[in-house]
C-alpha positions in Angstrom: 5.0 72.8 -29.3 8.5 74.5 -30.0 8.5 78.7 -29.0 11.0 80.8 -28.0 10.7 84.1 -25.7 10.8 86.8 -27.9 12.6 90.3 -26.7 11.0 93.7 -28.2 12.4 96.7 -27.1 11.5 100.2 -27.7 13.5 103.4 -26.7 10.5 104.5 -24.9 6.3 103.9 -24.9 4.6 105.1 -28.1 2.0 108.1 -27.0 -0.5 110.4 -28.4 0.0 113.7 -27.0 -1.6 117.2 -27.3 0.6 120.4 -28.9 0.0 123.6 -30.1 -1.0 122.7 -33.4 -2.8 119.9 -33.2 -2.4 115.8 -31.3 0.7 114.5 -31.8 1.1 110.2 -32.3 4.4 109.2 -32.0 4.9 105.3 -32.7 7.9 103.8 -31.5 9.8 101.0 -33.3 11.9 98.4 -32.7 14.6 96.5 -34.3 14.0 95.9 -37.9 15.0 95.4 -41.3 15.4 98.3 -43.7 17.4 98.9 -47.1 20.8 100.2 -45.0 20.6 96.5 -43.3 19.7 95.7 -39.8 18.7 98.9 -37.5 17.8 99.2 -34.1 14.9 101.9 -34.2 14.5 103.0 -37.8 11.8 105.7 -38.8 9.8 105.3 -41.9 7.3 107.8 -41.6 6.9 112.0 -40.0 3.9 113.8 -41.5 0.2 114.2 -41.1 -2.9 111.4 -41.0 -5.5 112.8 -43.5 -7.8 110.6 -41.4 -7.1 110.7 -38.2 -10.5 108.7 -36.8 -10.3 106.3 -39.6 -6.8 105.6 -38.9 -7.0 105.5 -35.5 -9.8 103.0 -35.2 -7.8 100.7 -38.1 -5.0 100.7 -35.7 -6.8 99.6 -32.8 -8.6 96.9 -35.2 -5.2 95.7 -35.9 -4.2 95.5 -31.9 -7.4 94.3 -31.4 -6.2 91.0 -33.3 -2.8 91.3 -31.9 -4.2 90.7 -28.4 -6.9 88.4 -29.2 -7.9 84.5 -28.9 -10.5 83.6 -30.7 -9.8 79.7 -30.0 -9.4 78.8 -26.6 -9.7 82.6 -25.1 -9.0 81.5 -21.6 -5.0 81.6 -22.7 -3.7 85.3 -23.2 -1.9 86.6 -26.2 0.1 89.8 -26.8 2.1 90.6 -29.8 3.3 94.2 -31.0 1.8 94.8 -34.5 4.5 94.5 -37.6 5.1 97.9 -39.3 6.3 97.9 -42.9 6.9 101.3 -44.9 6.9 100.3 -48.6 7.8 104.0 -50.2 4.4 105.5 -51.1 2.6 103.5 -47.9 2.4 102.4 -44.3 1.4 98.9 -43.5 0.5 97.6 -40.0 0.0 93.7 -39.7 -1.0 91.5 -37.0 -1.7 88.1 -35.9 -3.7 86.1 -33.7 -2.3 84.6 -30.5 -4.5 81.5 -31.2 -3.3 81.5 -35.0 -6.5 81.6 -37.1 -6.5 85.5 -37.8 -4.4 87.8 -40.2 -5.1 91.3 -40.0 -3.1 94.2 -41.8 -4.4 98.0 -42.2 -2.6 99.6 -45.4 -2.5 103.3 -44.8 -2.4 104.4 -48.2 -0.9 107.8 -50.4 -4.0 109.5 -50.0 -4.4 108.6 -46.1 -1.0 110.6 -45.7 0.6 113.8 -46.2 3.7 116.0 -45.7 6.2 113.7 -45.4 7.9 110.5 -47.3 7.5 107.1 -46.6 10.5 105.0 -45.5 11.4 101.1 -46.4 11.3 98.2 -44.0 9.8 96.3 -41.3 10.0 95.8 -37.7 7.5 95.7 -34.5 5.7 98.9 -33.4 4.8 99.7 -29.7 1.0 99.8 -29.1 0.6 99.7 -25.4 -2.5 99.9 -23.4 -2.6 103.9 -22.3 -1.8 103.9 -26.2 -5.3 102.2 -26.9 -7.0 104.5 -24.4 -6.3 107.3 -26.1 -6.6 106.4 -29.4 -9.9 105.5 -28.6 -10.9 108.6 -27.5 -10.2 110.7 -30.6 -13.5 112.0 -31.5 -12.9 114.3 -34.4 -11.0 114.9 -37.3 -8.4 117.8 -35.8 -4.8 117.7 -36.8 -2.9 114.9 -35.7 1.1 114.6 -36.8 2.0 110.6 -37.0 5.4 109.9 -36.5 6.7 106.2 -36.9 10.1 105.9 -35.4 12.5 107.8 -33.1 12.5 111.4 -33.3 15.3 112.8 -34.2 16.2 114.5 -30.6 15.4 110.7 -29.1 17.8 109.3 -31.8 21.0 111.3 -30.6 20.0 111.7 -26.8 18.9 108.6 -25.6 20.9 105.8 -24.3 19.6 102.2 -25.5 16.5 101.2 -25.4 14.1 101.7 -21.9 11.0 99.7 -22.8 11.1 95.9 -23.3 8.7 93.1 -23.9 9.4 89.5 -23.7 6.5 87.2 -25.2 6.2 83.4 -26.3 6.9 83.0 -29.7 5.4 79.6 -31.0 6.8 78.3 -33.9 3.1 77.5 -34.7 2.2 81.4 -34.8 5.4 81.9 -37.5 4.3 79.2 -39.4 0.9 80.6 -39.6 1.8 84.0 -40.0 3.7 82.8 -43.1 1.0 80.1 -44.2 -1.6 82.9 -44.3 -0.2 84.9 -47.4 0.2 81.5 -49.4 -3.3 80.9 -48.6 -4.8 84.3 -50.0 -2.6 84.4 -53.2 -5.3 81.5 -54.4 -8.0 84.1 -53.2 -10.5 86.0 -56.0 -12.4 89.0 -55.6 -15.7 87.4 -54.8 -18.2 90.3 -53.9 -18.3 93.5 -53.3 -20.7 95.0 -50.9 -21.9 99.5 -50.5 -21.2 101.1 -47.3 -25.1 100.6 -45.8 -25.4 97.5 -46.7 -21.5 96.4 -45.7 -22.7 98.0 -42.1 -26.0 95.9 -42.0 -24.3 92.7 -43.1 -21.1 92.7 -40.4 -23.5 94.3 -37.7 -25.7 90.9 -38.0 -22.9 88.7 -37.2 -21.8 87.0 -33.7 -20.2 88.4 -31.6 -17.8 86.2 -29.6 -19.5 85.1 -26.5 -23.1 86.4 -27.1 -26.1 84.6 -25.7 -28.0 82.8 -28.7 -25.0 83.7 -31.4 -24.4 80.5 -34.1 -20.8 79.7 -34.2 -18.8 77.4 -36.3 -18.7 77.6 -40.5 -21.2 79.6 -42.6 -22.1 80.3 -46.0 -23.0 83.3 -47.8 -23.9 83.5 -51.7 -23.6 87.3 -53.5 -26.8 88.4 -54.8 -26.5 91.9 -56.3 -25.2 94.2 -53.6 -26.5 91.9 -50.7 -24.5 88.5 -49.3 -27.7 85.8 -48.8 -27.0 82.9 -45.9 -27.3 79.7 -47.4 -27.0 76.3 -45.6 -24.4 74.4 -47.7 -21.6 76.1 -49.8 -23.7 76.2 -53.6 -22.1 77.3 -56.7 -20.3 80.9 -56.0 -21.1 80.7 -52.3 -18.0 82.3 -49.9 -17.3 80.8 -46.9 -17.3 82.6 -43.7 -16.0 80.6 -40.6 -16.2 81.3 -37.6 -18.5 84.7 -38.2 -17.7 85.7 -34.9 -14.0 86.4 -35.7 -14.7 89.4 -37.7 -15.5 91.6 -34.6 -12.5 94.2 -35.2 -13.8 95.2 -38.6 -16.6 96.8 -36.0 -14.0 99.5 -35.0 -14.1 100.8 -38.3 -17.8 100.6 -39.5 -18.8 104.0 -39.5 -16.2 105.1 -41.8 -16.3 102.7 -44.6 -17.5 102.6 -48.3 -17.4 99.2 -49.0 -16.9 95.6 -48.3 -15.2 93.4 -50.3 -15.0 89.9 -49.7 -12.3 87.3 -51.5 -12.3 83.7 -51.1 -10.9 80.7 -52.8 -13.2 78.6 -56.2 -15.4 76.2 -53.9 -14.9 72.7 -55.3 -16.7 70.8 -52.4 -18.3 70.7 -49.3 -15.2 71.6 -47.1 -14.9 74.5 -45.4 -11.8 77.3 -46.5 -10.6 80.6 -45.8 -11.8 83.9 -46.8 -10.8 87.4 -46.4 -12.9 90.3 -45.6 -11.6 94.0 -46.4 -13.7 97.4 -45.6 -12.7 100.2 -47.6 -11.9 103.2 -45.9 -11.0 106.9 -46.8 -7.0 106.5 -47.9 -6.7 103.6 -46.3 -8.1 99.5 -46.2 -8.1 97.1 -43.1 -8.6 93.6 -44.1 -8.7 90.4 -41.8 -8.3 86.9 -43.0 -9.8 84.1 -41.5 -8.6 80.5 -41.4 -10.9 77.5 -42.3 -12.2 77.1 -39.0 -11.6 79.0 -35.9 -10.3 75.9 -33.9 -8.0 75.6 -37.1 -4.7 77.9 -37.6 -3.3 78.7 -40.5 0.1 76.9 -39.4 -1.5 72.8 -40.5 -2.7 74.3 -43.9 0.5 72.8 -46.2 0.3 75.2 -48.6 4.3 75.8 -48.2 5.6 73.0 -47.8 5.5 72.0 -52.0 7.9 75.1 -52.0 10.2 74.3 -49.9 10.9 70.6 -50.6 13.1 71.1 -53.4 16.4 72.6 -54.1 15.3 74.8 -57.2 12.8 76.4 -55.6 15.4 76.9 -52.6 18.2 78.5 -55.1 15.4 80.5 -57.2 14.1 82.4 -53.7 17.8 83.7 -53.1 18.1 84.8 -56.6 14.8 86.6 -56.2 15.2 88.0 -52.8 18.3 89.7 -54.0 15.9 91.9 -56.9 13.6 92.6 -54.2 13.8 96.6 -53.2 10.5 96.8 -50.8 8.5 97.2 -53.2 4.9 97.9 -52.7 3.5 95.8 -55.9 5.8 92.8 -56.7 5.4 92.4 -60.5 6.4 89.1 -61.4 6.7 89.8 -64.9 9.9 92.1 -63.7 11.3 89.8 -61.7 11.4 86.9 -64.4 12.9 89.4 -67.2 15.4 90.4 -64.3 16.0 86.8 -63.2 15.9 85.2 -66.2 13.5 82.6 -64.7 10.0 81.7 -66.0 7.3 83.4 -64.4 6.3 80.1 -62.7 9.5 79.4 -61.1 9.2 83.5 -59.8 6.1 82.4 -58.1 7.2 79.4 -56.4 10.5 81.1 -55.2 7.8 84.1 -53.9 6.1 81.4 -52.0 9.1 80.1 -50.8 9.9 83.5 -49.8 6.4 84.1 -48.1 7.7 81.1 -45.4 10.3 83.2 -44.0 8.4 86.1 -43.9 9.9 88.1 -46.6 7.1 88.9 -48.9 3.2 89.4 -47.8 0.1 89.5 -50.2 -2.2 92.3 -51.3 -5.3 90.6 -52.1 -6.9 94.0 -53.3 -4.1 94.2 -55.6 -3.8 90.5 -56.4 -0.2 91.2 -55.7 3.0 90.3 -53.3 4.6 93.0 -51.1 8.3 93.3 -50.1 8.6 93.1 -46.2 10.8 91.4 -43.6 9.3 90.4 -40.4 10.8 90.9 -37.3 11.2 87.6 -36.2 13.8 84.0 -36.8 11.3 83.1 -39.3 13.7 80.7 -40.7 12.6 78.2 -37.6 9.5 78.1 -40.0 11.2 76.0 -42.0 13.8 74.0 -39.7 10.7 73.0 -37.1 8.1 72.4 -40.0 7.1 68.6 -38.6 6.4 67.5 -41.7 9.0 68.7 -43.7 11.6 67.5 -41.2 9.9 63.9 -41.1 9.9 63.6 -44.9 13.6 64.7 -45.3 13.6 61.5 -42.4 12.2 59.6 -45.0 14.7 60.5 -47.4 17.8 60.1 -45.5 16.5 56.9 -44.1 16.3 55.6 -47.9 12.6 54.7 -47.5 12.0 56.0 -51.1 13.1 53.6 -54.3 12.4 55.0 -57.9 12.0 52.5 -60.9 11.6 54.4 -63.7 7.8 55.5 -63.5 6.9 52.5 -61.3 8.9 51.8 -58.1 8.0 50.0 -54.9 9.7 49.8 -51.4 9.2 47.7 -48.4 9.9 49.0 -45.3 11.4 46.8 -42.4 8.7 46.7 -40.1 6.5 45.4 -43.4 4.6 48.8 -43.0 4.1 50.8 -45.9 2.6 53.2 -47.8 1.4 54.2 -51.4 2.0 57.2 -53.1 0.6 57.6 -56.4 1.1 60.6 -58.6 -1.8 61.6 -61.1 -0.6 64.5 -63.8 1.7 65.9 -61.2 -0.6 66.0 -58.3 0.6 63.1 -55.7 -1.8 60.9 -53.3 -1.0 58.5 -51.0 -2.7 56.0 -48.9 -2.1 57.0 -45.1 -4.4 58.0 -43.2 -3.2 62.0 -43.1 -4.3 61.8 -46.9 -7.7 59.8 -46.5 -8.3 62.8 -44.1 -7.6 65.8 -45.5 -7.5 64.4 -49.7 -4.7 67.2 -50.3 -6.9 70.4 -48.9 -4.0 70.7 -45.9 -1.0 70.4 -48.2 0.9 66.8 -49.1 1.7 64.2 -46.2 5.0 63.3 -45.3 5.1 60.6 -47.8 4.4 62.6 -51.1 6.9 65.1 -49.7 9.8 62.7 -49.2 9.0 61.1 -53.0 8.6 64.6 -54.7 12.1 65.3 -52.9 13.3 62.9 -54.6 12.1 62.7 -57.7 13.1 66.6 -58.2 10.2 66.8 -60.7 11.9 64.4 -63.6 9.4 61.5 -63.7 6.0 62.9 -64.8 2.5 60.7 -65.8 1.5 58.2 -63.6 3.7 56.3 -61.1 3.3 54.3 -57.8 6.0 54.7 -54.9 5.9 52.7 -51.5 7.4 55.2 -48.6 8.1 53.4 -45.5 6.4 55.3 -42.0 3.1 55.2 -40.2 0.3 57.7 -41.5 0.5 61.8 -40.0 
């Protein structure tokens, strides 16, 4: 597996510190991406928390999952959470180390006060005396949240005095990526009240417990409860690995309401889901992949997008009418673009791979945001993107009008049949997965080149072994 050591440095360790007129939180930043370009240490945000518990224990939820394995948990993991200010809110993401867990907490208008909110996105410090003391807020006094340098720290200090190095897996950028294309398919599928939101996530596993069910379970809405059921019937959500939810515990005692968002079941396989509590000003949702041994990274959902050229030019022309905004209405960007709305989502998707959008799935809506990270190794390293465009250059795929055939020189080869658009193929990597982790390395290679012009039915041999 390909990863690089990534270098965060901070011009000194975020705190929370006591002054006369209330606590004082001071998040540090690193180097990020704003409106002005790349900057060092920018500042998005210097006002009050109208929250400060709720906000507190969000933020931990998110470290929580920054910090956290929930496959394979003897390995460690420790990755600074993402900090975007969108104009009229603050978002903090996060990621698993073991790549099955998304979590973001949007601080909202009405979580906020006396100050505005800046634009861009880069790491933010949360260290462990951090977490100590953030835990140990116990009531509701003032407490001033800075994001950023202050303005004494910008002109005084020299450089930056605090830096991490951690692995960066291009596994965990994939994922990180993969996960927004995922929840864009999501639906609002139940909504629970605060008591029975509590009962239902205080039921659940935790990690490690004596007795506790792991693996994939089932829950069907009825009314304002979620029922266990033992196989995914009609409007049933999927909930796997139950255990994985534990951070939402941090914030139980403050919420209103759970909603839960999944994808239309059409089988028996399992699928992600996402779970969001609703919290004064603010909403802290955590999406789970399929299955917790699973990551996001293998789910394919990208690579569609970035196999053709269109989809490739449309994302720059859409990037460049992108101003961090918090709600990306595609409708705008196709009357700006010129595009149809279609094409605006598939560049948006496209965009989502290098980290430059993220989706709101309370508000069934992309976000403008830049990760902190050489996302564009999500595409260069993609293995099956890279063996397809193998394919390709190797001249394994022959077109012949809507029928074509190819025989490769070791006498191996393989079918790929495309059925109103949607392509199949007869390797082994499709009799596994039928299409629910994204197309092989064979239906890639043919839709690259075919560029979309041969529609209806048409049968294509692709030289390789299966994936």
């Amino acid at each position: 597996m390909t990863r690089s050591l990534q270098a965060v440095a901070y011009t000194r360790s975020s705190t929370l510190e006591s002054a006369p007129d209330g606590r004082r939180l001071g998040l540090e930043t690193s180097r990020g991406t704003t409106p002005r370009g790349v900057e060092d240490h920018p500042r998005f945000f210097a006002g009050f928390l109208t929250s400060p518990q709720v906000a507190s224990a969000g933020l931990l939820a998110v470290a929580d999952v920054a910090g956290a394995r929930y496959y394979q948990q003897q390995l460690r993991s420790s990755l600074d959470p993402v900090v975007t200010g969108n104009g009229d809110r603050l978002r903090f993401e996060s990621f698993s180390g073991c790549g099955g867990v998304y979590a973001r907490l949007d601080v909202l208008a009405a979580g906020l006060d006396g100050g505005e909110v800046g634009h861009g996105t880069t790491n933010v410090d949360v260290n462990n005396p951090l977490r100590e003391a953030l835990s140990r807020i116990g009531s509701d006094d003032p407490l001033h949240l800075r994001v950023g340098p202050d303005e004494l720290a910008v002109t005084t200090l020299d450089g930056p005095v605090v830096e991490k190095k951690v692995p960066l897996p291009d596994r965990w950028l994939r994922g990180f990526a993969e996960a927004q294309v995922t929840a864009a398919g999501f639906d609002l599928r139940a909504e629970l009240p605060a008591a029975e939101a509590v009962r239902f996530l205080r039921s659940l596993p935790r990690a490690g417990a004596r007795g506790s069910s792991r693996g994939v379970r089932w829950v069907v809405p009825a009314g304002n409860v979620l029922r266990p059921t033992t196989r995914p019937v009609p409007g049933a959500v999927c909930l796997p690995g139950p255990e994985r939810l534990v951070a939402l515990q941090r914030v139980l005692r403050h919420a209103s309401a759970l909603r839960v968002y999944g994808p239309a079941l059409t089988g028996s396989a399992a699928a992600a889901s996402a779970w969001e509590v609703v919290l004064p000003g603010m909403r802290l949702t955590l999406t789970l992949s399929p299955e917790a041994s699973r990551g996001f990274s293998g789910e394919g959902g990208v690579l569609d997008a970035l196999a053709t050229d269109e989809a490739a030019e449309d994302a720059e022309l859409i990037s460049v009418l992108l101003a961090w905004e918090p709600r990306i209405d595609v409708g705008d960007l196709a009357a700006a673009s010129g595009l149809p709305a279609e094409r605006v989502r598939a560049a948006l998707v496209r965009l989502g791979t290098s980290g430059r959008v993220g989706y709101d799935t309370a508000e069934a809506a992309y976000f403008h945001r830049e990760l902190p990270y050489d996302a564009e190794r999500v595409e260069r390293h993609n293995p099956r993107l890279r063996a397809a465009r193998d394919l390709v250059g190797a001249g394994a795929v022959v077109l012949d009008g809507t029928l074509g055939t190819v025989t490769a020189q070791d006498g191996h080869a393989h079918r790929v049949r495309d059925d109103a658009g949607v392509l199949s193929c007869s390797c082994l990597w499709w009799a596994k997965y039928r299409g629910g982790r994204g197309p092989c390395k064979h239906a890639l290679a043919v839709r690259m080149v075919r560029r979309g012009a041969v529609s209806g039915q048409a049968e294509i041999l692709v030289e390789g072994g299966a994936r």
